[in-house]
N, CA, C and O of each residue as an XYZ file, in Angstrom:
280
protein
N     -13.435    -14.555    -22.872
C     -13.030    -13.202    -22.526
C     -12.524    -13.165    -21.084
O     -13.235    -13.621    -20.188
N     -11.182    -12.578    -20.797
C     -11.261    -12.311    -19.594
C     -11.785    -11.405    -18.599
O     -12.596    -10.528    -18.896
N     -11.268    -11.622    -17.210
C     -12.017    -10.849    -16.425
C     -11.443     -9.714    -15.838
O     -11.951     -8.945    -15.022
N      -9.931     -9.687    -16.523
C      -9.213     -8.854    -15.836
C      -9.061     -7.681    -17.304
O      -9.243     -7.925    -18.497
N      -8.761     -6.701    -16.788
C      -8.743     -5.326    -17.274
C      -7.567     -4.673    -17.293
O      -7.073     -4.740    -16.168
N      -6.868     -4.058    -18.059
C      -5.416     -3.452    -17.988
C      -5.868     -2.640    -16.945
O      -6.994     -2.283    -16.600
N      -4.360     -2.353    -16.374
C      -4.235     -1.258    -15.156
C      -2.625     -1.163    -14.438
O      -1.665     -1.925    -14.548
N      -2.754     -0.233    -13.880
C      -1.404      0.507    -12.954
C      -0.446     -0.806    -12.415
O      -1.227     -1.736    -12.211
N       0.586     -1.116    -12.190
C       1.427     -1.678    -11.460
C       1.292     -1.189    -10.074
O       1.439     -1.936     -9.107
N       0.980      0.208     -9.967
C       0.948      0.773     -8.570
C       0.129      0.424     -8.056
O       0.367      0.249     -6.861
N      -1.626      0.014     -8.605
C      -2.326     -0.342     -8.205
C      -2.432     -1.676     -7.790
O      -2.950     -2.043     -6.735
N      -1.915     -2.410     -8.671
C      -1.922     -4.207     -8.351
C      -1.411     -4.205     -7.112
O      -2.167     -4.544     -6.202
N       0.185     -3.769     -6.747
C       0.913     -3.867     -5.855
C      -0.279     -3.184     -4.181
O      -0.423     -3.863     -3.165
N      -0.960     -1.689     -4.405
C      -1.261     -1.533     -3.350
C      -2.506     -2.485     -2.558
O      -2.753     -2.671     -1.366
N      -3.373     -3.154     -4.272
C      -4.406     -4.105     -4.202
C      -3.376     -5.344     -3.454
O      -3.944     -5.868     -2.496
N      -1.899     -5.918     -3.748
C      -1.245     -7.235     -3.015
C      -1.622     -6.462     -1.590
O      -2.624     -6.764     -0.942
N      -0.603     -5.331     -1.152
C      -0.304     -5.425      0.116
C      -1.782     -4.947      0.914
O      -1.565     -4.763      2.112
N      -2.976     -4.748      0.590
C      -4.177     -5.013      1.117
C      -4.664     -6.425      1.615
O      -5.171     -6.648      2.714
N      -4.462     -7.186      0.782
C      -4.741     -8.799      0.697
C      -3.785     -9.334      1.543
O      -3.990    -10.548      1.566
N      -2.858     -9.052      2.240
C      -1.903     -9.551      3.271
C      -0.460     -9.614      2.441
O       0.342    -10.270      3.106
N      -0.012     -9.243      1.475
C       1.289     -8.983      0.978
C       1.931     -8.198      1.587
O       1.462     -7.103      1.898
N       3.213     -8.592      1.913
C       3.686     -7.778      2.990
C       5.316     -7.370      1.565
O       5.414     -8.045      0.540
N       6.277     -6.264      1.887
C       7.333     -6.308      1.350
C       8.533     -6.815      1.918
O       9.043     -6.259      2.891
N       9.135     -8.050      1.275
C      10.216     -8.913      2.492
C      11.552     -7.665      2.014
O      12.169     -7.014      2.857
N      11.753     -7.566      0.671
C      12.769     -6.443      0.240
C      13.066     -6.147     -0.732
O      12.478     -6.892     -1.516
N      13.751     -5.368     -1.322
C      13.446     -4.545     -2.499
C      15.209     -4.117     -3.111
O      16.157     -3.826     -2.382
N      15.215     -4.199     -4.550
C      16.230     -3.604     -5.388
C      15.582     -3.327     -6.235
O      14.776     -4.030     -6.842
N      15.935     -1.953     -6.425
C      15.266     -1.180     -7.522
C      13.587     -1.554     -7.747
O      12.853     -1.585     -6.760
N      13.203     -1.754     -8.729
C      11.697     -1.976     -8.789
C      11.868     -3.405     -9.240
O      11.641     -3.682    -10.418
N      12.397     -4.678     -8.067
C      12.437     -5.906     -7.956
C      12.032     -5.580     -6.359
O      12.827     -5.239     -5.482
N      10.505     -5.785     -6.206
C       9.873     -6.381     -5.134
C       9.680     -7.807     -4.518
O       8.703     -8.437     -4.924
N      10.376     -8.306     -3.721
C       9.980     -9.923     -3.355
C       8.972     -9.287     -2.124
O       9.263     -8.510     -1.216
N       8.090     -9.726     -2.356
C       6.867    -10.260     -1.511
C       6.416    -11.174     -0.720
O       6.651    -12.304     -1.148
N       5.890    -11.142      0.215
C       5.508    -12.851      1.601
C       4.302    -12.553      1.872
O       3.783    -11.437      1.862
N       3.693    -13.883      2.196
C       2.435    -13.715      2.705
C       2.815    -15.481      3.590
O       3.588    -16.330      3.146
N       2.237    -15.553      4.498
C       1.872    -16.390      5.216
C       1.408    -17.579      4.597
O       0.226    -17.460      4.277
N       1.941    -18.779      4.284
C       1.323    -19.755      3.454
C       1.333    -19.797      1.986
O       0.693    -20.661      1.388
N       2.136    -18.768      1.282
C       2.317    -18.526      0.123
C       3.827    -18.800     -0.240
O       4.648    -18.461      0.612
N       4.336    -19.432     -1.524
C       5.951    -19.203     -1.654
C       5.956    -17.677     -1.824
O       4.914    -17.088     -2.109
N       7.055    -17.068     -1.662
C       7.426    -15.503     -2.055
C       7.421    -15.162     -3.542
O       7.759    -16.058     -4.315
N       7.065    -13.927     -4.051
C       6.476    -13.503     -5.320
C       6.991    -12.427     -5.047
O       6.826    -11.613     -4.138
N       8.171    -12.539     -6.633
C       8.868    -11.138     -7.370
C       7.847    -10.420     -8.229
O       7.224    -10.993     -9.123
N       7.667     -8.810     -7.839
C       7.158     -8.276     -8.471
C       7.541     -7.295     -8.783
O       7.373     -6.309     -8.064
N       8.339     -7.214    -10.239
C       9.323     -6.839    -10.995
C       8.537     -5.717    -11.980
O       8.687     -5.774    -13.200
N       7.810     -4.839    -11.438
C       7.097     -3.858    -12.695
C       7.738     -2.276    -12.175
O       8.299     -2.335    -11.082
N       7.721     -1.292    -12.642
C       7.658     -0.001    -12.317
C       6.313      0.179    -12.220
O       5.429     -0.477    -12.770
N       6.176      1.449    -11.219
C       4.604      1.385    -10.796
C       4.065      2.398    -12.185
O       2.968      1.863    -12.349
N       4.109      3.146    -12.922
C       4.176      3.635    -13.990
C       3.582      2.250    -15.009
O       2.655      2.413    -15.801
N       4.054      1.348    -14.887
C       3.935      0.652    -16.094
C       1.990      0.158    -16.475
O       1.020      0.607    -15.864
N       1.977     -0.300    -17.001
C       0.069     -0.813    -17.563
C       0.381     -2.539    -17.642
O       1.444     -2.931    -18.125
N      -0.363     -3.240    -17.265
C      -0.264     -4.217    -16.708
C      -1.612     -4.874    -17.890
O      -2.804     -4.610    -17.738
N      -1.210     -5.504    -18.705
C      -2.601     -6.044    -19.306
C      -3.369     -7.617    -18.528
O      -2.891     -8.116    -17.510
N      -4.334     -8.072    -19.098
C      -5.073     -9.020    -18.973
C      -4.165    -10.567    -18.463
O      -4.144    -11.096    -17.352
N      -3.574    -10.930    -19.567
C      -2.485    -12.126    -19.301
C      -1.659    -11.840    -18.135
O      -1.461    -12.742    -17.321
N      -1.175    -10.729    -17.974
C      -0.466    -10.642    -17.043
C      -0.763    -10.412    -15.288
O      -0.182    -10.885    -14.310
N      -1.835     -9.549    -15.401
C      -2.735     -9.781    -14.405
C      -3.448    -11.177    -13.419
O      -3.639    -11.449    -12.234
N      -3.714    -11.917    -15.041
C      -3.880    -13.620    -14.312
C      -2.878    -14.275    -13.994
O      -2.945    -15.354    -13.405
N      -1.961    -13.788    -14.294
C      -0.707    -14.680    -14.112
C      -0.572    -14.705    -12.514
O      -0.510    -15.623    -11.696
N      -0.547    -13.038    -12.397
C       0.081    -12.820    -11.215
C      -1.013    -12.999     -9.956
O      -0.617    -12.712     -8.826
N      -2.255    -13.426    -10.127
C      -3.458    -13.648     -9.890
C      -3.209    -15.317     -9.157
O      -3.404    -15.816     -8.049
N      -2.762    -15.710    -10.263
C      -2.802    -17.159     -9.864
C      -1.614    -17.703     -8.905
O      -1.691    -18.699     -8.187
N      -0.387    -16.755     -9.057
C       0.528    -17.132     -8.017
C       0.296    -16.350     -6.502
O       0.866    -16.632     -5.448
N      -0.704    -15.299     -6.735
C      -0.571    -14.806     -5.078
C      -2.006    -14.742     -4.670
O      -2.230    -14.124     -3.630
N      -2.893    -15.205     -5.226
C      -4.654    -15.385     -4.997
C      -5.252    -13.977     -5.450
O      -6.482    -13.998     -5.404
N      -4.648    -12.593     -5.933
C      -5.088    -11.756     -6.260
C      -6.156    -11.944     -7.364
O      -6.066    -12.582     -8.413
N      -7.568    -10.965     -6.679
C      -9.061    -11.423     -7.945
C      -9.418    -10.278     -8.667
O      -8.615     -9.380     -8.411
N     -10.284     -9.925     -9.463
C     -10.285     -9.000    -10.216
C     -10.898     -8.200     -9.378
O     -10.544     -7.022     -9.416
N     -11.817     -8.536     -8.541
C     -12.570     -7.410     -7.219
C     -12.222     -6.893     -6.557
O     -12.882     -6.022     -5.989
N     -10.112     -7.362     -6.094
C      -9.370     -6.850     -5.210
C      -8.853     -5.620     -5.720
O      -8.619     -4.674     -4.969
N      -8.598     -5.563     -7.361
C      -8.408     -4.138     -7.530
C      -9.545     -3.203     -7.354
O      -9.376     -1.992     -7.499
């Protein structure tokens, strides 16, 4: 079972830029993202959208985001 829980795009994103995600720049709801020591991470959702389990780890595993950060 996983550990992650559906939820907001708006939320993931405000949970990145807490964790040191910064926004490098933006088209339309295509976010590229930086963090210091990280490659850069497109985060391509509308904040509207529901974000399930798989997708959550995904995006978990490319930018260190944990299920406690939301």
């Amino acid at each position: 079972m996983s550990t992650w829980s559906s939820t907001r795009a708006s939320r993931v994103l405000a949970a990145l830029l807490r964790t040191g995600w910064s926004v490098k720049r933006q088209t339309g709801s295509h976010r590229v993202l930086s963090r210091e020591g990280w490659p850069d991470f497109v985060f391509a959702f509308h904040d509207g959208e529901e974000l399930g389990p798989r997708m959550l780890a995904r995006i978990g595993r490319r930018t260190g985001l944990r299920p406690e950060n939301l």
